[in-house]
N, C-alpha and C positions, 0 to 999 in steps of 0.2 A: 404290491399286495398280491396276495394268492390268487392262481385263477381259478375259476371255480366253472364246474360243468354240471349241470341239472338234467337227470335223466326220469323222464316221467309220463305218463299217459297224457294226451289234449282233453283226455274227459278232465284230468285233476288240475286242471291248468289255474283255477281260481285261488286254491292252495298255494301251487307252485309259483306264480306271482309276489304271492305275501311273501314269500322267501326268498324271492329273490331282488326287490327293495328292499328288504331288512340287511342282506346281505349287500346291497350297492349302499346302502348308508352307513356301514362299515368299511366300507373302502375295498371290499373284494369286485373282482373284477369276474363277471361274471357272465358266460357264454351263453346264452337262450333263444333258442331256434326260431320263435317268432321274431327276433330282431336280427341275427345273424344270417338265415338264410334268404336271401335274396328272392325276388319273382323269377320264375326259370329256374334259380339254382339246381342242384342237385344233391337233395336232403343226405345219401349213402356216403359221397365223398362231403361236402359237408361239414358232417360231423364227425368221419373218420381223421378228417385234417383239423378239427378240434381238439379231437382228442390224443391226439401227440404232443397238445401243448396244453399240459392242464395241471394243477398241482391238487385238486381235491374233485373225484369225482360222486356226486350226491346224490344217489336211485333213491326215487322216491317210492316205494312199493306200497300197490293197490289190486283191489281183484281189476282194475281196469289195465293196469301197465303188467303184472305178471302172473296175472289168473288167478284162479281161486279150485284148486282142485276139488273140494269139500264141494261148492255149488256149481260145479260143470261150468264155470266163466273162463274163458278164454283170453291170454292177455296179448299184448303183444309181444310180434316173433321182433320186433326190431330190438326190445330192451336186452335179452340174452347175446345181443351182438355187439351194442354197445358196451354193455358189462366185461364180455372177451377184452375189446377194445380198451380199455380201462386200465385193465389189469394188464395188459403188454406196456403200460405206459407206467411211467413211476409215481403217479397218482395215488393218493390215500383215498380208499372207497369207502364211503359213509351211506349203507342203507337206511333207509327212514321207514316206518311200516305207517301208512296214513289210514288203513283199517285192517282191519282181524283176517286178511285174506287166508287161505291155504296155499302156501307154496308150493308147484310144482315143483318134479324133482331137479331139471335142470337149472333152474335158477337157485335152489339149496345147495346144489353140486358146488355153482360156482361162486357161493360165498359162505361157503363154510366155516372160513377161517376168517371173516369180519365180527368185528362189534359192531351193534345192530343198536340204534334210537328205537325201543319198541314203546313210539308217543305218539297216540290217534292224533289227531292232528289240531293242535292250539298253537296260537302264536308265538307262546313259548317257547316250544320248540326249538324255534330258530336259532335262539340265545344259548341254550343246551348243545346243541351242536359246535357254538365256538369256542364253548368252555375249555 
């Protein structure tokens, strides 16, 4: 089955959870930082040695993971680097929008040319995605 990579803020982690059992009870196999990286490990390689082997990578976007220009929030610089990472890989990128944020412009830059899940966040969702 597909492997799947979940890219997302630890504030949206209760979210990203629900989707990611929904997706292991589908039978995708799916990479999640709190079970993958080890005590010690090293989150940078990591994830970059994840993401060489991924067939669907899933940004979850929020003003927590990629800012909110509209309300001065701040997201993380890690998500735009995973995103790069993503896209060298032959991975289909599936952004999710889990609130109304305002995207800064480098993370618009770089998924420009995605179709976008613009679905606040239900558990439906989930299902809409494998459709």
């Amino acid at each position: 089955m597909s492997k799947v990579f979940i890219s997302y803020s630890s504030s949206d982690r209760p979210a990203v959870k629900l989707l990611k059992e929904a997706l292991e009870q589908l039978s995708y196999d799916v990479w999640f930082d709190q079970e993958a990286i080890l005590p010690g490990g090293y989150y940078a390689k990591d994830i970059a040695t994840a993401l060489k082997d991924i067939d669907v990578f899933v940004l979850m976007t929020s003003a927590n993971s990629i800012g909110d220009k509209l309300h001065n929030v701040v997201g993380s610089s890690e998500v735009a680097k995973e995103v790069v990472l993503a896209q060298s890989s032959s991975a289909v990128i599936i952004p999710v929008k889990l609130d109304d944020c305002w995207m800064e412009t480098t993370i618009r830059f770089l998924l420009y040319d995605c179709s976008w899940c613009c679905l606040y966040f239900e558990v439906a969702f989930v299902y809409v995605l494998l459709l």
